[in-house]
Biopython code that builds the backbone (N, CA, C, O; Angstrom):
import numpy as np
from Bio.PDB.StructureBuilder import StructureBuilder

atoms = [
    (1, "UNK", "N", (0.848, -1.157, 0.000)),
    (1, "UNK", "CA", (0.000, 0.000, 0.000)),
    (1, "UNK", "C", (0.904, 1.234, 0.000)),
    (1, "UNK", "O", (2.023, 1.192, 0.512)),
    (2, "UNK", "N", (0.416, 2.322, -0.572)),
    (2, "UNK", "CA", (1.053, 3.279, -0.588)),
    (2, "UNK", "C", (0.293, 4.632, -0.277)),
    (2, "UNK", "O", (-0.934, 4.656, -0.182)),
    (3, "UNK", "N", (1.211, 5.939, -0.098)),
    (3, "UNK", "CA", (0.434, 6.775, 0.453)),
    (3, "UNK", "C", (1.379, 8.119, 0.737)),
    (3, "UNK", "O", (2.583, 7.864, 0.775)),
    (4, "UNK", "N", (1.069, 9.278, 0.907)),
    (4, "UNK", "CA", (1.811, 10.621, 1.168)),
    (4, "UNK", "C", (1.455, 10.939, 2.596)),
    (4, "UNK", "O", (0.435, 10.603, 3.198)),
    (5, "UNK", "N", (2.475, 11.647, 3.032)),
    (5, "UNK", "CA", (3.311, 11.918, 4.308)),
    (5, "UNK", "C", (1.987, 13.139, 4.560)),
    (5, "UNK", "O", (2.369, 14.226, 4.126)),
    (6, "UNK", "N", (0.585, 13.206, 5.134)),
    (6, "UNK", "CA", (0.294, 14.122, 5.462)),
    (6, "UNK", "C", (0.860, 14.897, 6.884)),
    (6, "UNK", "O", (0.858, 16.128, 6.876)),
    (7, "UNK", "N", (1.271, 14.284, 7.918)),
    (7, "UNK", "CA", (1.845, 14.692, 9.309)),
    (7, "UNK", "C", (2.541, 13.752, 9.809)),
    (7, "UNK", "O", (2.241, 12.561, 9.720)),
    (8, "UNK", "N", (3.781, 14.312, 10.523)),
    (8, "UNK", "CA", (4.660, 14.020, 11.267)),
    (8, "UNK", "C", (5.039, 14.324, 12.459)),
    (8, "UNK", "O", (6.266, 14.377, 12.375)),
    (9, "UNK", "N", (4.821, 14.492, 13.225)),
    (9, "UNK", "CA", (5.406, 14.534, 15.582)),
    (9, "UNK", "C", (6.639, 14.270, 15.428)),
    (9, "UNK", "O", (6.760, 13.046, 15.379)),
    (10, "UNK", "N", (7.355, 14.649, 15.354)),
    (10, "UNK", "CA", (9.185, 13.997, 15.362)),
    (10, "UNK", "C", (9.002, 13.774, 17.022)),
    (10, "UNK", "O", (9.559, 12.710, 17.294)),
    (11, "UNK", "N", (8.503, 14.303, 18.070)),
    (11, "UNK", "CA", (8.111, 14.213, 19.650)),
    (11, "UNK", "C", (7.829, 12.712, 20.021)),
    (11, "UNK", "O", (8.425, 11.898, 20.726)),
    (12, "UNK", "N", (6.522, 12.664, 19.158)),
    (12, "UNK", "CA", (6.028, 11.278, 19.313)),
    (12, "UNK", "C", (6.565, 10.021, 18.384)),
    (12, "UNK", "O", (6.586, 8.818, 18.646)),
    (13, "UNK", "N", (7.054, 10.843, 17.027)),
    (13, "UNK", "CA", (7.598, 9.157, 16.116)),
    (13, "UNK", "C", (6.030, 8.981, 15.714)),
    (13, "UNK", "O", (5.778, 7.813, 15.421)),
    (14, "UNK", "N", (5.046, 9.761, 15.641)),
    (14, "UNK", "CA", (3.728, 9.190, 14.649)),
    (14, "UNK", "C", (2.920, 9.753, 13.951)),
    (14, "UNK", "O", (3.080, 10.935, 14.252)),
    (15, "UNK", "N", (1.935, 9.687, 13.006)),
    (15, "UNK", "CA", (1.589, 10.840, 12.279)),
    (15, "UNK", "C", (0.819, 9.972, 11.298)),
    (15, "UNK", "O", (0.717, 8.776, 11.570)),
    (16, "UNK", "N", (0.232, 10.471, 10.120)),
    (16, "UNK", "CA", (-0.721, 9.899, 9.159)),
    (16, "UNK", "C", (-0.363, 10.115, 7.937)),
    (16, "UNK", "O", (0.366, 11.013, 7.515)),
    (17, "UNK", "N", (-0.934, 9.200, 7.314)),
    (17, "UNK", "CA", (-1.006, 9.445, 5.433)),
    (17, "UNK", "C", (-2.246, 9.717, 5.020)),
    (17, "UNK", "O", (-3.238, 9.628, 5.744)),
    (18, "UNK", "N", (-2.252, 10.189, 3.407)),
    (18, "UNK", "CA", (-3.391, 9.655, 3.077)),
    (18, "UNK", "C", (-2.969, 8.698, 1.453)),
    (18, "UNK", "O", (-2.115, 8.667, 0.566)),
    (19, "UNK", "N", (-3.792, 8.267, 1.728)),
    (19, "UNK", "CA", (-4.023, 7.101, 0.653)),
    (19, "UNK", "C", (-3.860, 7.525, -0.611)),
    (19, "UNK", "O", (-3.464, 8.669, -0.835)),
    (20, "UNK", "N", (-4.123, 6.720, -1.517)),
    (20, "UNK", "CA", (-4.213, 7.448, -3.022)),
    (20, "UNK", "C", (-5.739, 7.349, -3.499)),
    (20, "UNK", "O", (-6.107, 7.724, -4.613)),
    (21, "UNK", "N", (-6.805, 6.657, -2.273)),
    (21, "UNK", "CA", (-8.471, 7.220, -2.863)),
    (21, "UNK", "C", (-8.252, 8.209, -1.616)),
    (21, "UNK", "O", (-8.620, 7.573, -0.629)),
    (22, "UNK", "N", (-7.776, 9.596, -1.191)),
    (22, "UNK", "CA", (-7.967, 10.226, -0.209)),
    (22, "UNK", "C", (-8.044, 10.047, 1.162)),
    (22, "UNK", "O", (-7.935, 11.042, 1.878)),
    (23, "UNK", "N", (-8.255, 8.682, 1.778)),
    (23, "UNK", "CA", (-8.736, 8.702, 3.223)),
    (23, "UNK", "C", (-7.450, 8.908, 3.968)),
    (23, "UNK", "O", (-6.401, 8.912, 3.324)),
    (24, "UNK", "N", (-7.436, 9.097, 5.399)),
    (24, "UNK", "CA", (-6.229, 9.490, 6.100)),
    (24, "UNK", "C", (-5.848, 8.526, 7.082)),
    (24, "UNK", "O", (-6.564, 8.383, 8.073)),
    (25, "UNK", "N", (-4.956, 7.943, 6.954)),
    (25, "UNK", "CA", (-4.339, 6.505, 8.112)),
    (25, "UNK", "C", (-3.242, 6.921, 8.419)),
    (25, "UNK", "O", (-2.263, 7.297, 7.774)),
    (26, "UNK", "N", (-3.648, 6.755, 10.222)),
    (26, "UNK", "CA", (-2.728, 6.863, 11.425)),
    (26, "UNK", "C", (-1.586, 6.105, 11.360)),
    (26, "UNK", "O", (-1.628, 5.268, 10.459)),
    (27, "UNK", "N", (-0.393, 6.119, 12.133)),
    (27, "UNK", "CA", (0.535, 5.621, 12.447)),
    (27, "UNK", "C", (1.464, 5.726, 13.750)),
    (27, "UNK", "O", (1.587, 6.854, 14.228)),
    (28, "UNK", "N", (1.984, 4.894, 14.234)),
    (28, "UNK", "CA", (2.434, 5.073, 15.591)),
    (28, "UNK", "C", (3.593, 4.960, 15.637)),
    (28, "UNK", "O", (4.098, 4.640, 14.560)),
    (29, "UNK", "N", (4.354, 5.108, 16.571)),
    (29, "UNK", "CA", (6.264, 4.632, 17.008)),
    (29, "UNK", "C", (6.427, 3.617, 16.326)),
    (29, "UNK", "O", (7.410, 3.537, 15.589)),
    (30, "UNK", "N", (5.575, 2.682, 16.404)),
    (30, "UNK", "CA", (6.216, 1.371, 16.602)),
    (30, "UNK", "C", (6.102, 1.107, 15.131)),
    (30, "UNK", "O", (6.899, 0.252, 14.744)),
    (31, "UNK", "N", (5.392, 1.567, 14.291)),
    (31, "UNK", "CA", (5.639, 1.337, 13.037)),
    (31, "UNK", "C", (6.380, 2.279, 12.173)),
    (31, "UNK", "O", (6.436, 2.148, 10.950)),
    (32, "UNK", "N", (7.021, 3.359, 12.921)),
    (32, "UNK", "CA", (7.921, 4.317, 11.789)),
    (32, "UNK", "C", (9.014, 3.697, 12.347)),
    (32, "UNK", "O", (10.010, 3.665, 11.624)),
    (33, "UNK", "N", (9.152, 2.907, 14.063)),
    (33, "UNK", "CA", (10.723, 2.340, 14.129)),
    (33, "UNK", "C", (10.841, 1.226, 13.241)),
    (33, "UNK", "O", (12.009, 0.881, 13.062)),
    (34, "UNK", "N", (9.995, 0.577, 12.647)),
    (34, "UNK", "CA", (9.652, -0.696, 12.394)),
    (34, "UNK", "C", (10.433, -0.637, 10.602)),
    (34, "UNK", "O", (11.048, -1.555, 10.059)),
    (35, "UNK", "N", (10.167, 0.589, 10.092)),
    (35, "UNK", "CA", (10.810, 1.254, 8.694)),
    (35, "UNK", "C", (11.958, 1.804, 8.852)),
    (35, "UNK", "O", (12.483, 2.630, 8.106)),
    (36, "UNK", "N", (12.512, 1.209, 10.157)),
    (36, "UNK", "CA", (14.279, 2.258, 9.861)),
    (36, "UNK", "C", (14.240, 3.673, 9.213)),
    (36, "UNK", "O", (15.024, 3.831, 8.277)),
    (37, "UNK", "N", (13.591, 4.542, 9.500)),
    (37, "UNK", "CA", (13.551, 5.708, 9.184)),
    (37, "UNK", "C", (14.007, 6.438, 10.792)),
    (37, "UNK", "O", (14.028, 6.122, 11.981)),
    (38, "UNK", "N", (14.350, 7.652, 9.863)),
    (38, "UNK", "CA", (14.934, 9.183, 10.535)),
    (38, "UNK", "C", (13.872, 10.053, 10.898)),
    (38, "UNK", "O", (13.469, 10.514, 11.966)),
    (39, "UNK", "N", (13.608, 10.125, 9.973)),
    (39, "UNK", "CA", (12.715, 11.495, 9.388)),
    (39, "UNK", "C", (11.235, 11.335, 8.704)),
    (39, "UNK", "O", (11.121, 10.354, 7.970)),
    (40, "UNK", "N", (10.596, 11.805, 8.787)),
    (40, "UNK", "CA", (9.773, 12.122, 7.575)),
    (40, "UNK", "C", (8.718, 13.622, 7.492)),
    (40, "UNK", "O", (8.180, 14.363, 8.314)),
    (41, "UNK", "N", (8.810, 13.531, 6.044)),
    (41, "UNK", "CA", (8.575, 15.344, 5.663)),
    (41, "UNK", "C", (7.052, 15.003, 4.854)),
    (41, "UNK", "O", (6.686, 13.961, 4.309)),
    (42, "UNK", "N", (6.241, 16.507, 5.040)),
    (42, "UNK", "CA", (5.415, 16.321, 4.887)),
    (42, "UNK", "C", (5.022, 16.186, 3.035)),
    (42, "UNK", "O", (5.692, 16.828, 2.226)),
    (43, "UNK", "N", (4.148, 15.491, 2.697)),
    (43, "UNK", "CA", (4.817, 15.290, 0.924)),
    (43, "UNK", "C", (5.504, 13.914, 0.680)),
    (43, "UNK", "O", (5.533, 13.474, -0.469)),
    (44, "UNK", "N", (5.924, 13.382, 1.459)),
    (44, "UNK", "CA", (6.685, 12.371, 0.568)),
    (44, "UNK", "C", (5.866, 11.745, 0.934)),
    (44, "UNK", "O", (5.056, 11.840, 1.856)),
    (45, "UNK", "N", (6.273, 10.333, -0.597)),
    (45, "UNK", "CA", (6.051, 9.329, -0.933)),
    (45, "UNK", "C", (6.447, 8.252, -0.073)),
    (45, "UNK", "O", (7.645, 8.096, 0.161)),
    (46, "UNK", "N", (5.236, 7.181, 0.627)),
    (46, "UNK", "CA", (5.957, 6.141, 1.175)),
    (46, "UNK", "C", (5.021, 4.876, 1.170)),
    (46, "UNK", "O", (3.825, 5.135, 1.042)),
    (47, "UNK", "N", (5.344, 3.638, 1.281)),
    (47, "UNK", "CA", (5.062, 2.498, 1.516)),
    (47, "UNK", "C", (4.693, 2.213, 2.873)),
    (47, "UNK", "O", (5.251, 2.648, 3.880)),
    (48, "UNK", "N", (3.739, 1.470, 2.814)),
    (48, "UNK", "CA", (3.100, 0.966, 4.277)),
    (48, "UNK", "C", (2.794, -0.638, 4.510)),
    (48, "UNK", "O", (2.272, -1.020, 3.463)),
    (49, "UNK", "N", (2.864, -1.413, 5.158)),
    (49, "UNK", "CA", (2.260, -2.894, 5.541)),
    (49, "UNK", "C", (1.692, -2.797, 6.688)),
    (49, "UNK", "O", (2.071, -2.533, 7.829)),
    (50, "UNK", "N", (0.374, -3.146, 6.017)),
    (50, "UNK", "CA", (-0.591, -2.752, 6.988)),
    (50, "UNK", "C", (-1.304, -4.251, 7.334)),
    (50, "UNK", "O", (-1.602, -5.004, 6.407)),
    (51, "UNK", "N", (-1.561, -4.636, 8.813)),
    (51, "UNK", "CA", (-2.413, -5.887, 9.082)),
    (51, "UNK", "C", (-3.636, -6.480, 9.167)),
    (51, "UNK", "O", (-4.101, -7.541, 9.584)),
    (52, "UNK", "N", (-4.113, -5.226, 8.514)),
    (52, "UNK", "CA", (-5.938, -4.936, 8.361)),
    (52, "UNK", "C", (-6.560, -4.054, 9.118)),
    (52, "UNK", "O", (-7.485, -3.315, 8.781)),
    (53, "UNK", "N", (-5.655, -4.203, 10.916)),
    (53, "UNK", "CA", (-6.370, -3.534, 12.010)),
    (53, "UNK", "C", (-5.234, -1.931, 12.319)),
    (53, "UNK", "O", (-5.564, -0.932, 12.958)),
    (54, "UNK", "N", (-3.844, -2.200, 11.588)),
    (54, "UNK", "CA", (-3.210, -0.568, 11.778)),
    (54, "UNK", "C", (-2.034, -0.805, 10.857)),
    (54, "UNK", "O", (-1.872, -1.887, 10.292)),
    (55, "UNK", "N", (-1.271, 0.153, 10.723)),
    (55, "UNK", "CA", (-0.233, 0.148, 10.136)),
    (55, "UNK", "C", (1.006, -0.320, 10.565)),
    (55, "UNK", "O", (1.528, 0.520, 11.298)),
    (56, "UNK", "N", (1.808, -1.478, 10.386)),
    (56, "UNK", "CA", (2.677, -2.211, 11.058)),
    (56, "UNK", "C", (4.297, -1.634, 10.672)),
    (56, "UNK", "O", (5.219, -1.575, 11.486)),
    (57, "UNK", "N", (4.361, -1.281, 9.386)),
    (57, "UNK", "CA", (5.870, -0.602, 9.140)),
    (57, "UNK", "C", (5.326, 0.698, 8.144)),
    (57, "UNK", "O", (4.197, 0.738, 7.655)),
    (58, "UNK", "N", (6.116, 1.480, 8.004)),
    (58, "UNK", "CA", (6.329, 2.519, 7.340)),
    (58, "UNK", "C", (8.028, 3.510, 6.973)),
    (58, "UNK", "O", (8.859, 4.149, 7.619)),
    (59, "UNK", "N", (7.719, 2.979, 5.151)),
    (59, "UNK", "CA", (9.200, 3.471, 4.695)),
    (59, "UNK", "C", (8.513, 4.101, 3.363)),
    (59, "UNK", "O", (7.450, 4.121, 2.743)),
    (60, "UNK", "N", (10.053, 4.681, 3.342)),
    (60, "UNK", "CA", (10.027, 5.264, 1.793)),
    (60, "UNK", "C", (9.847, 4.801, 0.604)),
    (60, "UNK", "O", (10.376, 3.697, 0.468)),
    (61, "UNK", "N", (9.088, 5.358, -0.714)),
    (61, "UNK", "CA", (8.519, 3.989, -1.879)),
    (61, "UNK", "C", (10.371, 3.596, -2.479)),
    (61, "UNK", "O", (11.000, 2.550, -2.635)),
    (62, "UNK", "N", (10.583, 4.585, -2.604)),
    (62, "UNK", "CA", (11.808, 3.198, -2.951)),
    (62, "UNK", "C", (12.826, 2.559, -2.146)),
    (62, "UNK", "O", (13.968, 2.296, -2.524)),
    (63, "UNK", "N", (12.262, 2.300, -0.858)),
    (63, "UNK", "CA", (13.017, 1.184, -0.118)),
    (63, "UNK", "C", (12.325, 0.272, -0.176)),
    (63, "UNK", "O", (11.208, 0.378, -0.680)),
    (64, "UNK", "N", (12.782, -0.883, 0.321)),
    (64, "UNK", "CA", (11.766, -1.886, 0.743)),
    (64, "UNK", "C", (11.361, -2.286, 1.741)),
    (64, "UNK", "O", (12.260, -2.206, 2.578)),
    (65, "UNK", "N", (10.253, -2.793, 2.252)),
    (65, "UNK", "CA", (9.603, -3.100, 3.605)),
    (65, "UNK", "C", (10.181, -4.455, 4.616)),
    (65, "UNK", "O", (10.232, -5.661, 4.374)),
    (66, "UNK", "N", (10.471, -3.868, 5.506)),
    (66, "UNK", "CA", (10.835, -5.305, 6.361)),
    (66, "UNK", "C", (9.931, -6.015, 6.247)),
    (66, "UNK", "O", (9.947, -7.126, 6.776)),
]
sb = StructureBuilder()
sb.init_structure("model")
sb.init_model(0)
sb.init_chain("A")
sb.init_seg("    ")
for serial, (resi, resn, name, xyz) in enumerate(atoms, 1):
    if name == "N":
        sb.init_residue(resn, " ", resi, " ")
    sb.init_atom(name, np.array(xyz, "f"), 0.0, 1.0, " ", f" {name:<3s}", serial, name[0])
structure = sb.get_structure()
């Protein structure tokens, strides 16, 4: 699944996307630690694996997902 960087907490490590039909999905610590990421800015492009019930990792589209 994929999706753009609507918000980021660098405080908290969590923040949301939205999709590419518009809707907006949450994300927590445990899935931006889960993407070996630093950073993320609002705008970018990223990849998600999601378990049906939340978002489990979150990286950039051209990395790949643990």
């Amino acid at each position: 699944m994929q999706g753009t960087v609507k918000d980021f907490d660098t405080a908290t490590a969590s923040g949301s996307v939205l999709l590419d039909d518009g809707s907006e999905l949450p994300f927590d610590a445990e899935a931006f630690a889960a993407g070996g990421l630093r950073l993320l800015r609002f705008g970018q492009r990223v990849n998600l694996a999601h378990d049906g019930a939340r978002v489990t990792a979150i990286t950039l589209s051209t990395l790949p997902l643990p």
